[in-house]
C-alpha positions in Angstrom: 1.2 2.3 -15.5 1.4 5.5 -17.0 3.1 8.5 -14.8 0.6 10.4 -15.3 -1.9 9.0 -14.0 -0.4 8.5 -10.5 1.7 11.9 -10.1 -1.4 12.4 -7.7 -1.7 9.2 -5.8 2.8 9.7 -5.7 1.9 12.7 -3.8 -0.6 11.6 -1.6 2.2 8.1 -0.7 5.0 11.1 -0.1 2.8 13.1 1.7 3.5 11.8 5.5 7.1 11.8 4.8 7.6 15.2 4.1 8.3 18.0 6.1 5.5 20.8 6.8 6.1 23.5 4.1 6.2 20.3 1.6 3.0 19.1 3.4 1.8 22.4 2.8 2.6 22.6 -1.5 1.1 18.6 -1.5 -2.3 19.3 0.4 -2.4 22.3 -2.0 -1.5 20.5 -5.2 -3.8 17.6 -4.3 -6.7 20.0 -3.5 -6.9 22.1 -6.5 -4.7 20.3 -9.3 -6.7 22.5 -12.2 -5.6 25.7 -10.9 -1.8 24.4 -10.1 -1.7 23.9 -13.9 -1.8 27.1 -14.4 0.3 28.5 -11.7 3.7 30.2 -12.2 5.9 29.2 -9.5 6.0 32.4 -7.3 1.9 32.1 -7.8 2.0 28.6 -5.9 4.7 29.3 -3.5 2.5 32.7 -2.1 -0.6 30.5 -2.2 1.2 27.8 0.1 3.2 30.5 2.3 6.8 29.3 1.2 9.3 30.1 -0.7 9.9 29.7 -4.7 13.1 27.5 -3.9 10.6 25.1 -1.3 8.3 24.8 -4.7 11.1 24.0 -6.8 12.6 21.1 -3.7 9.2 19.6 -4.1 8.8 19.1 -7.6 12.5 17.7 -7.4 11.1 15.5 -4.4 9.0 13.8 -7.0 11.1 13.1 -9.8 10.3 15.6 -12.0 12.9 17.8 -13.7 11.5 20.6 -12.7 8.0 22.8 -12.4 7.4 22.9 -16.2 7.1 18.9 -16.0 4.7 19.4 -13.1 2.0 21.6 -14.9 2.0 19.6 -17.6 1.4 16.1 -15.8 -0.9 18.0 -14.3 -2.7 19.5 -17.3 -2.5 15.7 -18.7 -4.4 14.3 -15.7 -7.3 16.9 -15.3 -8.0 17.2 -19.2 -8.7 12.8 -18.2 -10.5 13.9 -14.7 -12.6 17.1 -15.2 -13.5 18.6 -12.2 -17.0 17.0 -11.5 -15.5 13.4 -12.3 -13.2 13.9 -9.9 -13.0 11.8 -6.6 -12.8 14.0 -3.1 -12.1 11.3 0.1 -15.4 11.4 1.3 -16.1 10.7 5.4 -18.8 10.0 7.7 -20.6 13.1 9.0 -23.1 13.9 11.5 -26.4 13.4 10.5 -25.8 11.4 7.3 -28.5 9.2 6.6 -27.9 5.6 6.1 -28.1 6.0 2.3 -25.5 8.6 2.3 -23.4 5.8 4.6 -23.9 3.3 2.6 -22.7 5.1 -0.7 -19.7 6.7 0.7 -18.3 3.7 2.3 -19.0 1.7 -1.3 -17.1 4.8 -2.9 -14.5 4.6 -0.6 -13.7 1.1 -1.3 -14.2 1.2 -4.9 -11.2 4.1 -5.3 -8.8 2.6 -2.8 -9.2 -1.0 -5.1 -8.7 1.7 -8.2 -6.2 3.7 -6.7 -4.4 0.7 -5.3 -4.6 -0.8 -8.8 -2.6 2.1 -10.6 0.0 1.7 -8.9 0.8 -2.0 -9.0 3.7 -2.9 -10.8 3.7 -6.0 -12.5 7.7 -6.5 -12.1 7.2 -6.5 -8.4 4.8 -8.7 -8.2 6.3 -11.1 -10.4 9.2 -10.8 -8.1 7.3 -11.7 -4.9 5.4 -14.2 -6.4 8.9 -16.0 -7.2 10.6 -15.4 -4.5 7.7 -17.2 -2.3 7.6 -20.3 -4.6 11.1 -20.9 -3.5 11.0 -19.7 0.0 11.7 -22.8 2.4 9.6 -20.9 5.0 7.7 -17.5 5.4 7.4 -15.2 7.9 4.5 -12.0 7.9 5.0 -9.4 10.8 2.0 -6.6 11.2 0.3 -5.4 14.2 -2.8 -3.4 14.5 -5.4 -3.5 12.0 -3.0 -4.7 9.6 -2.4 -8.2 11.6 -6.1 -8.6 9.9 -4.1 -8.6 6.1 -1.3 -10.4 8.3 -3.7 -13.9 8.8 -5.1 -13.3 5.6 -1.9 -13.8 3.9 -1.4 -16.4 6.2 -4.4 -18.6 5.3 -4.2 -18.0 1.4 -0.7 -19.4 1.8 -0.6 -22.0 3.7 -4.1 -23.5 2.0 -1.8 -23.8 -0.9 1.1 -25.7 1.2 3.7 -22.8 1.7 5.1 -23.1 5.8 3.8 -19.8 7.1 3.8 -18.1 10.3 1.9 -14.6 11.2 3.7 -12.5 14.3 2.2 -9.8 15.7 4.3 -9.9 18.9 7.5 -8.1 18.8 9.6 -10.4 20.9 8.6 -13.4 19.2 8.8 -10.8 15.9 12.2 -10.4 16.9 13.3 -14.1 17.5 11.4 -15.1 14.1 13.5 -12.8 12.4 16.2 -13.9 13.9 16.5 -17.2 12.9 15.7 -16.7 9.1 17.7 -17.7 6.3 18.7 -17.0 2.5 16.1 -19.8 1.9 12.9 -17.7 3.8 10.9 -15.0 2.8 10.0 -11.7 5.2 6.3 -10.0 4.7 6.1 -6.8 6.9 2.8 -4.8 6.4 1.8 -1.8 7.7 -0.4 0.6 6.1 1.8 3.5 7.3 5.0 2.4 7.1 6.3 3.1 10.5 5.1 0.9 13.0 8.3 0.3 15.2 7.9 -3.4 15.6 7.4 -4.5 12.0 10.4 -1.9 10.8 12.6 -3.0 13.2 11.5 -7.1 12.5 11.5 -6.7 8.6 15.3 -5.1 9.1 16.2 -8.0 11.3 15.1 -10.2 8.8 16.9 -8.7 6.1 20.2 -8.9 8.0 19.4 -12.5 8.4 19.5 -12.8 4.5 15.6 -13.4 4.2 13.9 -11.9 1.7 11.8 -9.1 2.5 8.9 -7.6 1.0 6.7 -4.8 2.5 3.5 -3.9 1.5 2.6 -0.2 2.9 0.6 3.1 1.6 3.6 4.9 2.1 6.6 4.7 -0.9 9.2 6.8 1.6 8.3 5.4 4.7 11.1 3.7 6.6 9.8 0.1 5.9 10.9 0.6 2.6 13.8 0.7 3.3 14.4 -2.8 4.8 12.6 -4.3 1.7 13.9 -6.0 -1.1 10.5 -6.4 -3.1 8.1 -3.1 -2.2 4.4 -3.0 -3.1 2.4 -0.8 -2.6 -1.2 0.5 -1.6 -3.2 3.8 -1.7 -5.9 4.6 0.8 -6.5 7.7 2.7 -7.3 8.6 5.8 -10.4 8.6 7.8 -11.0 10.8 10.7 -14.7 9.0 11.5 -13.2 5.3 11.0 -9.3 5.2 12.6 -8.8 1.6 12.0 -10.3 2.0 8.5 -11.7 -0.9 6.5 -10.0 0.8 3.7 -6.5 -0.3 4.4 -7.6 -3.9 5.0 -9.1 -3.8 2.3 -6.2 -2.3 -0.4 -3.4 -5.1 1.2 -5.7 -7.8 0.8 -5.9 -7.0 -2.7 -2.5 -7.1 -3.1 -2.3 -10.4 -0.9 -4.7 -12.0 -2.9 -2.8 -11.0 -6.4 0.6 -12.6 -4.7 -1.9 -15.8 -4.0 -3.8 -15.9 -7.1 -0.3 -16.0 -9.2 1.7 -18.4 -6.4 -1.0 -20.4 -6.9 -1.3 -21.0 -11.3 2.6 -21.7 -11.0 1.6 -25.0 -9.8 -2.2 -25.5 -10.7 -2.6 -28.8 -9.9 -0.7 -29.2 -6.8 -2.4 -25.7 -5.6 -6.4 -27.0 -6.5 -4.8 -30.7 -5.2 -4.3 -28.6 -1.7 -7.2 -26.9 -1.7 -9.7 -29.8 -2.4 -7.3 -31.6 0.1 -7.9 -28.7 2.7 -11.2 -28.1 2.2 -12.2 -31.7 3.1 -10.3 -31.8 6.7 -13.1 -29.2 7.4 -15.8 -31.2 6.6 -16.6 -32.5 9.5 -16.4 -29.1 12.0 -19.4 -28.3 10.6 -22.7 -28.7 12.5 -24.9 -29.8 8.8 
């Protein structure tokens, strides 16, 4: 995964956790990266209404030695993306037909899956997928829309034998965590990062020696910060759909990975389970 390629998705992650004159320089930076690489400092710091020093925080904010580095990622990325290749969020207006619905929805999707894609690290993955194969139990905390990706990861798991345990509740969040060991694994997901419940669960869990791996949208958020293993997603958001499909959509990708490679570990046992599984439902079935 080439830097390059996802200095702009890093700043759309970072953008939530910075504070407003950064917000200002990212939404800038994010709106109009051709012109940025040709910006001096002083010319993006009067564009954004803050100072030269603010510009030069930023870039530091994202790892980069300093502007220089900046302008030429940049020039690197939009000489790949010209201008009418390029992909704006689109949203849900009044008066769109249900052709224009239909294609902005699909477009939607299809860059979050891309988006979410470029920034997968295969290390992390590998890590999660491991530390699940040995985990004596597992635990997933999520609320909101993201208690959908919560039960998903649930079901792949536990299909394929692994004890798992969905909590959406933050008292029984709470005691779960509580009662973890060295030998368990800790999920928390949240699309933001910040829920309270899931933060405060996933550090819980953490002291408890568990595991932990997050799976957010947000690399500074403070569910990070409890994790051991981080992975993450990239969506944006959507003033027309709040509890955005998009978001579902990007941690059950991930999920899914985390299942897909849990599961060729131990092929046979996994389709064994599966098959196994798949027959006990036979009979709920009305034909």
């Amino acid at each position: 995964m080439a830097p390059t390629s996802n200095l702009l998705l890093k700043i759309r992650g970072y953008l939530p956790s910075f504070n407003p004159a950064l917000k200002k320089i990212a939404a800038y930076i994010l709106a109009n990266p051709h012109e940025v690489k040709l910006m001096r400092v002083k010319d993006l710091a009067s564009r954004c209404g803050v100072s030269e020093a603010t510009v030069i925080r930023f870039v530091h904010a994202l790892g980069l030695t300093g502007f220089q580095e900046m302008k030429i990622v940049l020039a690197e990325i939009t000489s790949e993306n010209p201008p009418e290749k390029e992909f704006v969020y689109n949203d849900v207006t009044s008066g769109d037909s249900i052709d224009s619905i239909i294609k902005t929805i699909l477009l939607n999707l299809n860059t979050t899956i891309q988006d979410t894609n470029a920034l997968i690290r295969i290390s992390d993955v590998k890590k999660a997928i491991e530390a699940l194969r040995l985990a004596g139990k597992i635990d997933i905390y999520a609320a909101g829309s993201s208690y959908v990706s919560g039960e998903h990861a649930r079901i792949r798991l536990y299909r394929i034998g692994k004890r798992c345990i969905t909590y959406c509740d933050p008292s029984q969040q709470s005691v779960s965590a509580s009662l973890l060991t060295k030998q368990d694994v800790a999920i928390g997901i949240s699309n933001s990062g910040s829920t309270n419940a899931t933060v405060r669960a996933l550090g819980q869990a953490k002291e408890s020696g568990a595991t932990t791996i997050c799976i957010t949208n947000h690399e500074l958020s403070p569910l990070t910060k409890f994790a051991d293993i981080k992975l993450f997603t990239s969506t944006q958001n959507s003033a027309f759909f709040q509890q955005s499909m998009v978001s579902w959509v990007a941690q059950m990708l991930i999920i899914d990975i985390i299942y897909a490679g849990l599961a060729v570990k131990d092929f046979d046992s996994a389709v064994r389970r599966i098959q196994k599984s798949a027959a006990s439902l036979l009979n709920q079935h009305l034909i």
